[in-house]
N, C-alpha and C positions, 0 to 999 in steps of 0.2 A: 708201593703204589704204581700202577700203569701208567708209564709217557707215553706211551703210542698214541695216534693221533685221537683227538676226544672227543670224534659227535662222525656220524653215518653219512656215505655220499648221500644225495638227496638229488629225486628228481627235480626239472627245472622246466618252469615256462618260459617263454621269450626275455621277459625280464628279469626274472630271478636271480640276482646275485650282478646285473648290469648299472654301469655307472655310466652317462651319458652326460657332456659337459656341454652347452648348448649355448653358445654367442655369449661367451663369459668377459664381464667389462667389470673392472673397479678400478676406482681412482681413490687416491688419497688427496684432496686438495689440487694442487697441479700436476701431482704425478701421475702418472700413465701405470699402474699395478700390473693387471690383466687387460689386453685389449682381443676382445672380441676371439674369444679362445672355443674352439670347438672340437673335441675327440670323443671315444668308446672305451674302457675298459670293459672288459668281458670276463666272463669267470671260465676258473678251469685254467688262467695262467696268470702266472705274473709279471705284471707291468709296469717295469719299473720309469721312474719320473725324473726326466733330468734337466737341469740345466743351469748355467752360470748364476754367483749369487747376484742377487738382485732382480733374477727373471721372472718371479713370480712361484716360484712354486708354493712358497707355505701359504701362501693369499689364497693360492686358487684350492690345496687342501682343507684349510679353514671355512672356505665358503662352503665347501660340500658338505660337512656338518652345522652349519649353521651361524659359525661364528664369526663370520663375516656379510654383512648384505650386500649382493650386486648392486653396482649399479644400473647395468641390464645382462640378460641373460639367466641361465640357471642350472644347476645341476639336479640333474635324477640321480635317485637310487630305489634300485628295482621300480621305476618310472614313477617316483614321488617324490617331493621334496622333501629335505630332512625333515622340515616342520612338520609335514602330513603322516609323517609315520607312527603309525599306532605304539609301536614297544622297537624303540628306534634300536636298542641295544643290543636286538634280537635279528636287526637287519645290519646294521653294520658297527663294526669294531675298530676304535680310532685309537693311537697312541700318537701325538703331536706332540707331544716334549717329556721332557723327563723331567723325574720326582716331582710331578705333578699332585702328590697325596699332601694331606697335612701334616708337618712334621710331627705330630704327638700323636699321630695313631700308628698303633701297629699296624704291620703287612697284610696282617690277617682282618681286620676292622676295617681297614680300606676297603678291603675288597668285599666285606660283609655288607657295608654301607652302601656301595655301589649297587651289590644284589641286591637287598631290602628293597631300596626305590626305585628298583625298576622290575621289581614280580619277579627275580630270579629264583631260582631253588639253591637254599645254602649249599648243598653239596657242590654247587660246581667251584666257592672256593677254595675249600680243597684242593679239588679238581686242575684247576690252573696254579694253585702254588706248586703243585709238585709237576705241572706240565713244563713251567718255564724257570726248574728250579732253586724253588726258596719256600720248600717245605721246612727247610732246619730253620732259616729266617723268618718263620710266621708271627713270630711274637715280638718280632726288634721293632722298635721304632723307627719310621721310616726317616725323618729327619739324622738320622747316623748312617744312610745308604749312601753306598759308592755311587757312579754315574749309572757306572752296568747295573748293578741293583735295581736304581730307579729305571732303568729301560727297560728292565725285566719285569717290575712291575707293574709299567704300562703297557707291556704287552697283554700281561696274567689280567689286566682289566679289560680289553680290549675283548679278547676271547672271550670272558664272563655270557655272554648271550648265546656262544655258536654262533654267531653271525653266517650272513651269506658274503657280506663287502667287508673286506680290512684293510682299512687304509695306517701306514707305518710311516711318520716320516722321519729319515736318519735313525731306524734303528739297529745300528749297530756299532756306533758313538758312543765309548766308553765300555764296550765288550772285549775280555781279553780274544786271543786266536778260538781259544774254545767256547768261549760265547759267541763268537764270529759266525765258527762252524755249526751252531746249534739252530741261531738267527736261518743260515742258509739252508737247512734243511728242514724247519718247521714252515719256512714257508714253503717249500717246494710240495712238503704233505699238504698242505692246508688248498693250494694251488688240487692238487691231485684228488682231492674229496670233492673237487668242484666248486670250489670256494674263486671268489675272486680278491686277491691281493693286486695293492694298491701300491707303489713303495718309492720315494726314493733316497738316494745314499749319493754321498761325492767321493765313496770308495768304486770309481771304475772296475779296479780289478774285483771287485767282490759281484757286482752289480753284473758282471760279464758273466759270472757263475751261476747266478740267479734268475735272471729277469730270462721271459720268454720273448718278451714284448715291450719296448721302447715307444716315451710319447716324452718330446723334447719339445721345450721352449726356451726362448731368449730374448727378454725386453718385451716380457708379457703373451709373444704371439709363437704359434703353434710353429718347430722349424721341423719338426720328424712324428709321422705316426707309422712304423713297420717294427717289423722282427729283427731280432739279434744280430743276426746272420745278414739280414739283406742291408741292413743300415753300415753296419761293419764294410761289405762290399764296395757299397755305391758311396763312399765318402771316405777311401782310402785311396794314395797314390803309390801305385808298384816301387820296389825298389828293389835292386839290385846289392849284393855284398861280393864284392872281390877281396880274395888273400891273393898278389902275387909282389913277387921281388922288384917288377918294374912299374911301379905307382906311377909314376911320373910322367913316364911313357902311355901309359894307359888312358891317364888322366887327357893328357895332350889331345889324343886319337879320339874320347869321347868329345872332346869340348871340340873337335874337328865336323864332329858331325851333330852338330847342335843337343848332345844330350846334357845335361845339367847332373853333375858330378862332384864331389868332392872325396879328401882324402880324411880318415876318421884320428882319432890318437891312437889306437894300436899300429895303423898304418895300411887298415884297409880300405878300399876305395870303394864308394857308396853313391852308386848310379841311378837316378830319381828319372821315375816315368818311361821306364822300360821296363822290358822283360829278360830274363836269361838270357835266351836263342840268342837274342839282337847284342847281348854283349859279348856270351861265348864267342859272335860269330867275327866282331872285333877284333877280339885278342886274337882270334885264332888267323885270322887274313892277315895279320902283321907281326904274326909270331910272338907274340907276347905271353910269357910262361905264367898258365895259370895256377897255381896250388889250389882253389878253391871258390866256386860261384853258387853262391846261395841265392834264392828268392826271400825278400823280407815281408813278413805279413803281418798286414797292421793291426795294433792293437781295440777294442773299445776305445782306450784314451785319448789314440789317434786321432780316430774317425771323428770322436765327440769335440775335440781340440780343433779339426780343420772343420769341423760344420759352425760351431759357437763363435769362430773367431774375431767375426764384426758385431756379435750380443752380446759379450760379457761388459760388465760395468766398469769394472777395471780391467785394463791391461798392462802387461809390463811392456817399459820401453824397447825400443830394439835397438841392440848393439854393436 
């Protein structure tokens, strides 16, 4: 059976396939959830969601389908509310947690169930078993699935409509490498048909591979809405990597001229908030033998690490 990707680009009006999150507020009791949260996701890329736990994120995914009510504010999709949508299942596609099915049905009854009551056409269970798949796994019961299984299976339901919006959160928790890599490339198709993915993951590196489009929060409110590349930029500090025989010396000569340096355990020296030039031009004015001057460039994890530093809920001590 066909994996290729399973439903047609499709033309778009202004809002087709948009997710618009609009002065998003919830509180639990005295907690502060979401405070007053406002972005775009847009179709055609994917936008992945991130932010330390306790920030809000699965709150403010839950609201978008409806299982949670603001307290004020509200999310669009394709400029209605979950509630208002005629055949919701055909407008957007949610997998929010895994093995989510009943454990006494099979893989195949889930998802039969799921089409049933919502006007699907049986064929596309089929369809999404052998897309995301667990064609051989049609008839196991779902209370004996691994984690991956169950992720897989929330996706295979997720898709069930063709949606325009897919929202994933954490899926790729409990995917071996090759479920990793399947994860990263359906959605890059699905992004590519002009679909809008929704996603987030606390695997930076994976998410660096993926996402086109970053929209960060911390302690409920909005710290990043840009691109891959530009947030990577504008929230990383240069650094320098020296190999030479004279660390010490080196060392001395930058702490001379106010640059903030240290020496690493293999024994390379590690020059923060400069550039190259300005150290090659150090060692070289005081004769200091270089074997080797790299530029260090920072990671996703980096960047996400020095922007989130005062929103994460916990922090570890410093030592």
């Amino acid at each position: 059976m066909d994996r290729g990707p399973m439903c047609r680009t499709r033309g778009r009006d202004s809002l087709i396939g948009m997710i618009e999150v609009q002065d998003l507020t919830k509180r639990y009791g005295t907690a502060l959830a979401v405070d007053r949260l406002s972005f775009r996701a847009e179709p055609g890329r994917v936008t992945g969601f991130l932010g330390p736990n306790g920030a809000g994120k699965s709150t403010t995914m839950r609201a978008m389908v409806g299982l949670h009510r603001p307290d004020t504010g509200q999310v669009l999709l394709n400029g209605r509310r979950y509630g208002q949508l005629r055949e919701p299942l055909r407008t957007v596609g949610a997998m929010l947690e895994a093995k989510s099915a009943h454990p006494g049905r099979t893989a195949y009854h889930h998802l039969l169930c799921v089409a049933e009551s919502n006007r699907l056409p049986r064929r596309r269970v089929d369809e999404v078993l052998a897309q995301t798949g667990l064609d051989n796994a049609a008839d196991r019961r779902t209370g004996g699935f691994s984690l991956g299984m169950g992720q897989r299976l929330g996706i295979a339901t997720a898709l069930l409509g063709e949606p325009d919006i897919l929202l994933f959160d954490e899926p790729v928790n409990g995917l071996d490498p090759d479920g990793v890599r399947w994860i990263r490339t359906l959605v890059k198709e699905l992004a590519a048909e002009g679909r809008t993915v929704f996603m987030s993951s606390h695997l930076m590196s994976e998410m660096a591979q993926t996402a086109d489009h970053l929209v960060i929060i911390g302690q409920g409110r909005l710290l990043a809405d840009t691109d891959m590349n530009s947030f990577i930029e504008d929230n990383s500090v240069s650094k320098v990597r020296v190999r030479t025989p004279e660390a010490e010396h080196l060392l001395s000569l930058l702490k001379a001229k106010g640059i903030s340096s240290h020496k690493q355990l293999d024994g390379t020296v590690m020059a923060v908030g400069v550039d190259a030039p300005t150290v090659g031009g150090i060692a070289s004015t005081h004769g200091v033998m270089v074997h080797e001057l790299a530029t260090e460039h920072s990671s996703l994890e980096d960047a996400f690490m020095r922007l989130t530093a005062q929103a994460a809920e916990f922090r570890a001590g410093q030592r």
